[in-house]
C-alpha positions as CSV (number, residue, x, y, z in Angstrom):
1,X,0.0,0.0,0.0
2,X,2.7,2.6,1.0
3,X,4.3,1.6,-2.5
4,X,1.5,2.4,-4.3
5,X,0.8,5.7,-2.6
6,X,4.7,6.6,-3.6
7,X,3.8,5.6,-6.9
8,X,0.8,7.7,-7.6
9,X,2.6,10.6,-5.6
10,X,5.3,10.5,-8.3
11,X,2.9,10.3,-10.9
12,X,1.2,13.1,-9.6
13,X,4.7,15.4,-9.9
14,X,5.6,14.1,-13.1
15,X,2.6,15.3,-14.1
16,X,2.8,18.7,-12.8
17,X,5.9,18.8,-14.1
18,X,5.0,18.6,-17.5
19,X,2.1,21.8,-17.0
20,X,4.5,23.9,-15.5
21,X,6.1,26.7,-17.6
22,X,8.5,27.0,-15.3
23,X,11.2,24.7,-12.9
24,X,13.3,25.7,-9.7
25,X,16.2,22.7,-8.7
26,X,18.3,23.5,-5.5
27,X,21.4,20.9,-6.7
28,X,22.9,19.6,-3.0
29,X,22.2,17.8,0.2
30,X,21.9,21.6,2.2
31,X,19.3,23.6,3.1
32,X,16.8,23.9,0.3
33,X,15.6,27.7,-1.2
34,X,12.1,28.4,-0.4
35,X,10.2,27.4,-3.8
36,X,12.9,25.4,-4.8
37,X,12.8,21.6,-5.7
38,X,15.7,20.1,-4.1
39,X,18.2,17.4,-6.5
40,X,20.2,14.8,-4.9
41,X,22.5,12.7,-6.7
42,X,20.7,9.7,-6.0
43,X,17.9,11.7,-7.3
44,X,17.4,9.7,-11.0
45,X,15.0,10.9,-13.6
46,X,11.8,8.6,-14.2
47,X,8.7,9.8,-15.7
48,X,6.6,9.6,-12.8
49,X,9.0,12.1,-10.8
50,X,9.6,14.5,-14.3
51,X,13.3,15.3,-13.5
52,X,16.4,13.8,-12.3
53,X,19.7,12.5,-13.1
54,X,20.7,10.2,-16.4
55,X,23.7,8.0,-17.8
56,X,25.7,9.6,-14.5
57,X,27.8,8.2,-12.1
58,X,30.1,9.2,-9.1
59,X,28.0,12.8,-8.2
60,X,28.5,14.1,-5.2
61,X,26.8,16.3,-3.1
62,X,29.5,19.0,-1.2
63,X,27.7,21.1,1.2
64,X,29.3,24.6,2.9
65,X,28.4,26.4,5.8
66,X,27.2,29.4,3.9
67,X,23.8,31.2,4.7
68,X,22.7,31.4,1.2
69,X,20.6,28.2,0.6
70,X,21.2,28.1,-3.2
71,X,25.7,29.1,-3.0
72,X,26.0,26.8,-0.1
73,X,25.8,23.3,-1.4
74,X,26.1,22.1,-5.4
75,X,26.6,18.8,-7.2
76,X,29.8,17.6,-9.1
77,X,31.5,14.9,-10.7
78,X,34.5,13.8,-12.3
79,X,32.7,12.8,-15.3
80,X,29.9,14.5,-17.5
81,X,26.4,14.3,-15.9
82,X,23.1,14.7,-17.4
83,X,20.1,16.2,-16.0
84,X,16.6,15.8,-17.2
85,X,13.0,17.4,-16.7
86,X,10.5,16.3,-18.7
87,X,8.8,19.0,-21.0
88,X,6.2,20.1,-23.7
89,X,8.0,21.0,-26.9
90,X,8.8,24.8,-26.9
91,X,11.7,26.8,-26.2
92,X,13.2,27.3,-22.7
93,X,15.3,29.4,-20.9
94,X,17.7,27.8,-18.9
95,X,19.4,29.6,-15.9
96,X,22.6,27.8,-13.9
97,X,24.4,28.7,-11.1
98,X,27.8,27.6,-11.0
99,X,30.2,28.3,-8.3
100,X,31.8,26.7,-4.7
101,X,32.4,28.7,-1.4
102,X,35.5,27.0,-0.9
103,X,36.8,26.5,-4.5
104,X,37.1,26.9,-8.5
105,X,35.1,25.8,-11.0
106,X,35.0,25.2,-14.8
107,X,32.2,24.2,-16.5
108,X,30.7,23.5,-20.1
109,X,27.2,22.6,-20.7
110,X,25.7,21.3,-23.6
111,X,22.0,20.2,-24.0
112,X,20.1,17.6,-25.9
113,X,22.5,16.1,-28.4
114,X,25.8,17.2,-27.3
115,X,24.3,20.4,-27.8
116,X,26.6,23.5,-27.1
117,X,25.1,26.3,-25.2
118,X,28.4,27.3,-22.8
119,X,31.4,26.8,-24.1
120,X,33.4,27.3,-20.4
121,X,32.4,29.2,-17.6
122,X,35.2,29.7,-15.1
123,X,34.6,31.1,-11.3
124,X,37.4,32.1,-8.8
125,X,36.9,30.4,-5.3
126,X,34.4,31.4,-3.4
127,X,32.5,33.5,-6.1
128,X,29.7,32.8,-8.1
129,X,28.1,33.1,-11.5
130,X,25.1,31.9,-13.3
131,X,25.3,30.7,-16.8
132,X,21.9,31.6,-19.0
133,X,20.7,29.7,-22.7
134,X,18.2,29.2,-24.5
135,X,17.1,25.8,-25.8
136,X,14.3,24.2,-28.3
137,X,12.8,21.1,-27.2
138,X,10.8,19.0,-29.1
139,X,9.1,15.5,-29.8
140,X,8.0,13.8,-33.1
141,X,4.7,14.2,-32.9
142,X,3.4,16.4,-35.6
143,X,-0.3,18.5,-33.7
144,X,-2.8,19.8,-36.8
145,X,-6.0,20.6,-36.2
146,X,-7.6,17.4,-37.9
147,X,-5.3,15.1,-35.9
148,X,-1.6,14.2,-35.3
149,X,0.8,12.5,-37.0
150,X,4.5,11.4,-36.5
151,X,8.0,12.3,-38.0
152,X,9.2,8.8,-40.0
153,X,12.3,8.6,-37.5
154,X,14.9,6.4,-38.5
155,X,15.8,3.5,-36.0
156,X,19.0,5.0,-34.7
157,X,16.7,8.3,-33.9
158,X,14.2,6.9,-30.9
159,X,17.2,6.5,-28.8
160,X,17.8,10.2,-29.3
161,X,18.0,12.9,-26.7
162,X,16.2,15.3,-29.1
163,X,13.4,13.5,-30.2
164,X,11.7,12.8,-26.6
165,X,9.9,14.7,-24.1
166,X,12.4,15.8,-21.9
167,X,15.2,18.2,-22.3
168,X,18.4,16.7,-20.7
169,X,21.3,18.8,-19.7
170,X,25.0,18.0,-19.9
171,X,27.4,19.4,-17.1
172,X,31.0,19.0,-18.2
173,X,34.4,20.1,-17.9
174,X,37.6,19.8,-15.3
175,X,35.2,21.4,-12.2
176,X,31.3,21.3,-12.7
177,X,29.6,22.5,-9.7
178,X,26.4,23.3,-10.5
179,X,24.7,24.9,-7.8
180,X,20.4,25.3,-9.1
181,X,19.1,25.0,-12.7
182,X,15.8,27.6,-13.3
183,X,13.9,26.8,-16.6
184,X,11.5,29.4,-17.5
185,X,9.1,29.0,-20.9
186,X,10.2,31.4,-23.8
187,X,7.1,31.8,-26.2
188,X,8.6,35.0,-27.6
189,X,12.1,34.3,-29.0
190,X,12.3,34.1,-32.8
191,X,13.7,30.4,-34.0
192,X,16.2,29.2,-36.4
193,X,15.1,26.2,-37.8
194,X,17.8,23.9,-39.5
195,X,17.0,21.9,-42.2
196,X,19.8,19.9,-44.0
197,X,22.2,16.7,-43.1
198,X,25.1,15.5,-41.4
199,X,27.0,18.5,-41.6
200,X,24.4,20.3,-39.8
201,X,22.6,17.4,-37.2
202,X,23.6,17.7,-33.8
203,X,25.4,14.2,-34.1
204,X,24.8,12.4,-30.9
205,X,27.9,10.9,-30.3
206,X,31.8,11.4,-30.3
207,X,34.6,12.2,-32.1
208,X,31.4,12.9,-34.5
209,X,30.0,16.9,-34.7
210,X,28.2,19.3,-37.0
211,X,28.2,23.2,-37.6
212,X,24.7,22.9,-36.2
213,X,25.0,21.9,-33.0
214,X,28.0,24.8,-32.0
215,X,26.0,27.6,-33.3
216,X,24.0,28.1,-30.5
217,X,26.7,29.2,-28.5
218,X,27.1,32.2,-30.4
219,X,23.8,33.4,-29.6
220,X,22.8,35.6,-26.6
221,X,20.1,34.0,-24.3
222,X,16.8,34.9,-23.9
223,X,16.8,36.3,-27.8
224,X,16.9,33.8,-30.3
225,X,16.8,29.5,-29.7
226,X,18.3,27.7,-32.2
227,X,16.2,24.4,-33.5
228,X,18.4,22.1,-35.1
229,X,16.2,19.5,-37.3
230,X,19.0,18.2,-39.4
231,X,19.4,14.4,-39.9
232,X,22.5,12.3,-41.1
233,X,21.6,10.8,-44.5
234,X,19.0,13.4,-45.4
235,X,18.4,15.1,-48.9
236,X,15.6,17.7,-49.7
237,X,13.1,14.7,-50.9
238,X,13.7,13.2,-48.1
239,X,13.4,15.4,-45.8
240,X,10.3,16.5,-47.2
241,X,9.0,12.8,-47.3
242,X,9.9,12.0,-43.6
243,X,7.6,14.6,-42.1
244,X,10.2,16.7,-41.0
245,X,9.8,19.9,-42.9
246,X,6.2,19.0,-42.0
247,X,7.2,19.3,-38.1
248,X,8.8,22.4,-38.6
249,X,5.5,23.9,-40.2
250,X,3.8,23.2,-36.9
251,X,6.3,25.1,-35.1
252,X,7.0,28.0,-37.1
253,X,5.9,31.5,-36.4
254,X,6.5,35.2,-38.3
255,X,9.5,36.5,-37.7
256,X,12.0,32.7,-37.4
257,X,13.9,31.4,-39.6
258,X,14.5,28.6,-42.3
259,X,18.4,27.7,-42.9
260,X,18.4,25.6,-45.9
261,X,21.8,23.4,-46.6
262,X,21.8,20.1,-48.6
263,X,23.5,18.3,-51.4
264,X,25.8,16.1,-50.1
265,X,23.2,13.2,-50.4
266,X,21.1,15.0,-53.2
267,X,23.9,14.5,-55.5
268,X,24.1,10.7,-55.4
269,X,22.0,8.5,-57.8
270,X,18.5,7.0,-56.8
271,X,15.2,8.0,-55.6
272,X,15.8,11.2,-53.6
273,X,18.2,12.5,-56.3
274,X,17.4,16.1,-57.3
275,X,19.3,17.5,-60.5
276,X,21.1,20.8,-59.5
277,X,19.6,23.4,-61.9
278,X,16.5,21.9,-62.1
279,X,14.6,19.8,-59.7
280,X,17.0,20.8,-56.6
281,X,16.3,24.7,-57.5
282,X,12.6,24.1,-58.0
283,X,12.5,22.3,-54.6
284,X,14.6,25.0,-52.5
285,X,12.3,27.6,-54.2
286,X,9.0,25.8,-52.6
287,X,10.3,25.7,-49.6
288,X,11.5,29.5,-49.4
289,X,7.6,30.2,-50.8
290,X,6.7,28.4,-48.1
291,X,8.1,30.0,-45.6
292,X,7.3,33.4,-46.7
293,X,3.7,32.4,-47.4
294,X,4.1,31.9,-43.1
295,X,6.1,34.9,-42.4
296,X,9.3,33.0,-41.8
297,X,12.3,34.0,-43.0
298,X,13.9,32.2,-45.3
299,X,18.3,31.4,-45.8
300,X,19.8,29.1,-48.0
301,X,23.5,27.6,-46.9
302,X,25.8,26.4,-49.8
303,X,26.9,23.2,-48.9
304,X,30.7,23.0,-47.3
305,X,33.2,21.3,-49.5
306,X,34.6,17.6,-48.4
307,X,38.4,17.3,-47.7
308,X,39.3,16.3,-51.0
309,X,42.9,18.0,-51.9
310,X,44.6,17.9,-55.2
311,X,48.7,17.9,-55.9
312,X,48.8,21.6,-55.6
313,X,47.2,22.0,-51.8
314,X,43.7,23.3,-53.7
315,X,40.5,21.8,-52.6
316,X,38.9,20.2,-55.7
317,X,34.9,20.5,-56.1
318,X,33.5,17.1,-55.2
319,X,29.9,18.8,-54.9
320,X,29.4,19.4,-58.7
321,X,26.8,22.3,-59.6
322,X,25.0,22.1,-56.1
323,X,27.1,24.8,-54.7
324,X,26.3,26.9,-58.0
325,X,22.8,26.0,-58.1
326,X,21.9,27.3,-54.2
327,X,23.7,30.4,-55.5
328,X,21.8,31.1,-58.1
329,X,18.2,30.4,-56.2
330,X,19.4,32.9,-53.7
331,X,19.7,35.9,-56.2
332,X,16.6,34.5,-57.8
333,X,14.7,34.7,-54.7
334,X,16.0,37.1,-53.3
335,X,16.9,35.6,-50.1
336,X,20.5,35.8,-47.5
337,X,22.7,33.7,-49.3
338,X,25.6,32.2,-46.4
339,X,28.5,30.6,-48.9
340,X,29.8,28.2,-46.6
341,X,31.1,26.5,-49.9
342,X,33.0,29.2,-50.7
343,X,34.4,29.6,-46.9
344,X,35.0,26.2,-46.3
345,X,37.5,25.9,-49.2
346,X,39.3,29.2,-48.1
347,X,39.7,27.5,-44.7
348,X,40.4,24.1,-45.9
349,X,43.2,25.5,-48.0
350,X,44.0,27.7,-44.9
351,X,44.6,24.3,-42.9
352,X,46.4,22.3,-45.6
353,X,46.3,19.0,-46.7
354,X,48.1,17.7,-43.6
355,X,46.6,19.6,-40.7
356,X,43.3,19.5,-42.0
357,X,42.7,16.2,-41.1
358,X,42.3,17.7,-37.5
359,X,39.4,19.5,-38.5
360,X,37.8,15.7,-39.6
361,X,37.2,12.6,-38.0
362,X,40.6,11.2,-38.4
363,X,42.0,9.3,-35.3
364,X,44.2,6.0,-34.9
365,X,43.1,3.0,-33.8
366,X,42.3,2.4,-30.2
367,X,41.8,6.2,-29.9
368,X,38.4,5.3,-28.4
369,X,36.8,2.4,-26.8
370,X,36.3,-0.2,-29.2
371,X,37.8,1.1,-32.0
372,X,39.8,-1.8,-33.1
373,X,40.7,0.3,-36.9
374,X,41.4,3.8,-37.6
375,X,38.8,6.5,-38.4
376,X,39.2,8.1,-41.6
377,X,36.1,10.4,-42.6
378,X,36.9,13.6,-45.4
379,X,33.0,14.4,-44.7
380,X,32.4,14.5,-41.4
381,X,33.9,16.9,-38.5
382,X,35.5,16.5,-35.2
383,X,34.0,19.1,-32.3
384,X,37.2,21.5,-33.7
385,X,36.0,20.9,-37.8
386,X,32.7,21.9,-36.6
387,X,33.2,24.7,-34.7
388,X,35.1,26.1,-37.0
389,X,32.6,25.7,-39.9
390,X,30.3,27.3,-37.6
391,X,32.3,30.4,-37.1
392,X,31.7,30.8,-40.8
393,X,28.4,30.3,-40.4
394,X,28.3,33.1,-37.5
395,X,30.4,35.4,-40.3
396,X,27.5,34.9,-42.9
397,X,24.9,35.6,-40.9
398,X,27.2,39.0,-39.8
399,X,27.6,39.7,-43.6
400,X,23.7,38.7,-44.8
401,X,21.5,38.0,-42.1
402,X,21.7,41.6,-40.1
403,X,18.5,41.3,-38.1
404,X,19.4,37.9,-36.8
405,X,22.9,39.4,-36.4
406,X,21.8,41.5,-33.8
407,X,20.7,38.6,-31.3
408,X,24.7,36.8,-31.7
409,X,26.8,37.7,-28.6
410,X,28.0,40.8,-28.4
411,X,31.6,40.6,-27.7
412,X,32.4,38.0,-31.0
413,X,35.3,38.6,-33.0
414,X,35.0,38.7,-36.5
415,X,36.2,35.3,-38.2
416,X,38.6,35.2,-41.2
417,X,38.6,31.2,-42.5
418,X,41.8,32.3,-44.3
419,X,43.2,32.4,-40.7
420,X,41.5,29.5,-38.2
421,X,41.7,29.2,-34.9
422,X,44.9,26.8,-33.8
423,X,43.4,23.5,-33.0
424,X,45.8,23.8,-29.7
425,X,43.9,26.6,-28.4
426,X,40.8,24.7,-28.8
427,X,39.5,22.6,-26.2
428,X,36.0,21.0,-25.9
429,X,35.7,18.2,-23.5
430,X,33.8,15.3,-24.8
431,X,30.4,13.9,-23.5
432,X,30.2,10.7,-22.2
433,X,28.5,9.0,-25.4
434,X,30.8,7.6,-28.3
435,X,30.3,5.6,-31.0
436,X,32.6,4.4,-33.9
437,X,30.3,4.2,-36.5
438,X,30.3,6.5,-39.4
439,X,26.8,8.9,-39.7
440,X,24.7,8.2,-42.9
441,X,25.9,10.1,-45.7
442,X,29.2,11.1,-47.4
């Protein structure tokens, strides 16, 4: 009997959860904030409860002898952690207190997908800060008025952190010490939808990574939530055929944004191929009437180039008449044009044909567990590849974009890919999930 009454009592707070618009979590074994909810580390997520820890191990609660019910106690770890709460599709504001009366602390957090929303937060001992994003959440289901239907996710997908109905939030980096996580609804932030492939997805595990899933970093919080719909494999057809422009229709509102980037699979022969100056314009050219017909605004990415070198150190085109063709729709149309084909050979070129294999999943055997052969992907990027390719994204949108220029972080500096970041000033500590497996696509 007392069983059962826990269980319905659970029930009954997983529930609430999932009304509420908004979420208060005092992290530590403390004293608890007045209209807080406090978090444990045995305190693991179930849908019945709505929130709790995931996929972590070794937290610890460390509690001071501060007044201040929130700074005085926090949970760590050694290794990445992963909070969840479970939530309605929408966009969130996420607020995180980071900091340790008696101690530093460095911390990255990442949401969803390996998601990056702070890139590292650093506080002196015995002060305090509080990190703030703003994150989409979604699920597959597809509301209309006559009914619902679902996105056509791929096997691999139901396993993903994005597609369920929960946001989860990674803590990472040499000295996490996350002291309360607020989540507040945010209805009235414009969103940037992503529609295109592996080069954009926010690939859910290691050494894989996408120019869509840095990109959010680069955004102020509380102005703009960046919705990442990408898929590995994906061309324009298919996209189209799987429901998930479909999803994005549902979601859309005036004044977000469309970011358009395929060809990688669109190029290849069979039943989603689209022929460059003709069917693949036509297509793009819906979809941009599509979204203007909604108020959206529309962009259209070039697609980056793969590493494919020739004697000289010059990238070659592997991409055909793709690049040319998304050109071409944008002065037709009329709409921001962001040539990351164009930057991503300066900054291939910029790297070389030896160091650019840094950029790319290239790695030895044995360089992760159970990886018994090397890794050698000229498609697909490492976190460094991607963040880079995103910093070009950030420049076009500087260049083309200017209204959703005005939400990016204010202190950015500009980005020349003729001159990349040193890969040994970049650091970007990895998330608990890998896999060895090469994404669909190439």
């Amino acid at each position: 009997m007392k069983k059962e009454i826990i269980g319905l009592a659970l029930t009954f707070v997983g529930q609430l959860c999932f009304a509420q618009h908004s979420f208060k979590f005092d992290f530590g074994s403390g004293a608890v904030q007045q209209g807080y909810t406090q978090v444990l580390p045995e305190t693991s997520y179930s849908p019945e409860r709505g929130y709790g820890f995931e996929f972590s191990s070794a937290l610890a609660s460390v509690a001071g002898k501060g007044k201040d019910a929130l700074k005085s106690d926090y949970i760590t770890s050694d290794k990445p952690f992963y909070f969840s709460v479970k939530l309605p599709e929408g966009n969130y504001t996420i607020k995180v207190l980071l900091g340790d009366e008696n101690g530093t602390t460095a911390t990255t957090i990442k949401a969803e997908c390996r998601r990056l929303m702070v890139e590292k937060i650093v506080t002196a001992k015995g002060k305090f800060t509080t990190a703030s994003f703003t994150v989409h959440v979604r699920d597959s289901i597809i509301r209309k008025p006559d009914g619902e239907q679902l996105v056509r996710l791929k096997p691999r997908e139901r396993n993903y952190l994005h597609w369920d109905d929960k946001l989860t939030l990674e803590f990472n980096n040499t000295a996490p010490k996350v002291c309360a996580v607020e989540i507040t609804k945010a209805d009235n932030v414009p969103t940037v939808f992503l529609a295109g492939n592996s080069t954009v997805v926010d690939q859910a595990e290691e050494p894989w990574a996408a120019w869509g899933q840095m990109i959010p970093a680069f955004f102020r919080p509380g102005k703009v939530a960046i919705a990442n719909y990408a898929e590995s494999g994906e061309t324009l057809k298919a996209f189209k055929g799987e429901r998930r422009l479909e999803k994005i229709w549902s979601l859309a509102k005036p004044g977000d944004y469309l970011f358009i980037e395929f060809a990688h699979n669109d190029q290849k022969p069979g039943g989603n191929h689209l022929d460059p100056f003709t069917t693949y314009k036509q297509t793009v050219k819906e979809w941009i009437a599509e979204a203007r017909k909604r108020g959206v605004n529309p962009v259209v990415v070039s697609s980056m180039n793969r590493r494919t070198f020739d004697s000289s150190g010059h990238i070659t085109n592997s991409l055909g008449d793709y690049p040319e063709a998304m050109r071409q729709v944008a002065k037709e149309e009329g709409v921001p044009l962001i040539d990351l084909n164009a930057m991503s050979k300066t900054l291939y070129e910029a790297w070389g044909p030896e160091n650019s294999v840094k950029g790319f999943v290239h790695y030895a055997a044995n360089t992760f567990p159970n990886q018994p052969t090397e890794l050698k992907d000229d498609t697909h990027f490492n976190a460094y590849g991607a963040y880079e390719l995103a910093k070009c994204v950030v420049q076009g949108i500087r260049q083309n974009v200017p209204q959703l220029a005005a939400l990016l972080k204010k202190d950015l500096p500009a980005f020349d890919p003729a001159h990349p970041d040193a890969v040994a000033d970049f650091h970007l500590p990895q998330s608990a999930f890998i896999a060895t497996k090469k994404p669909d696509g190439n």
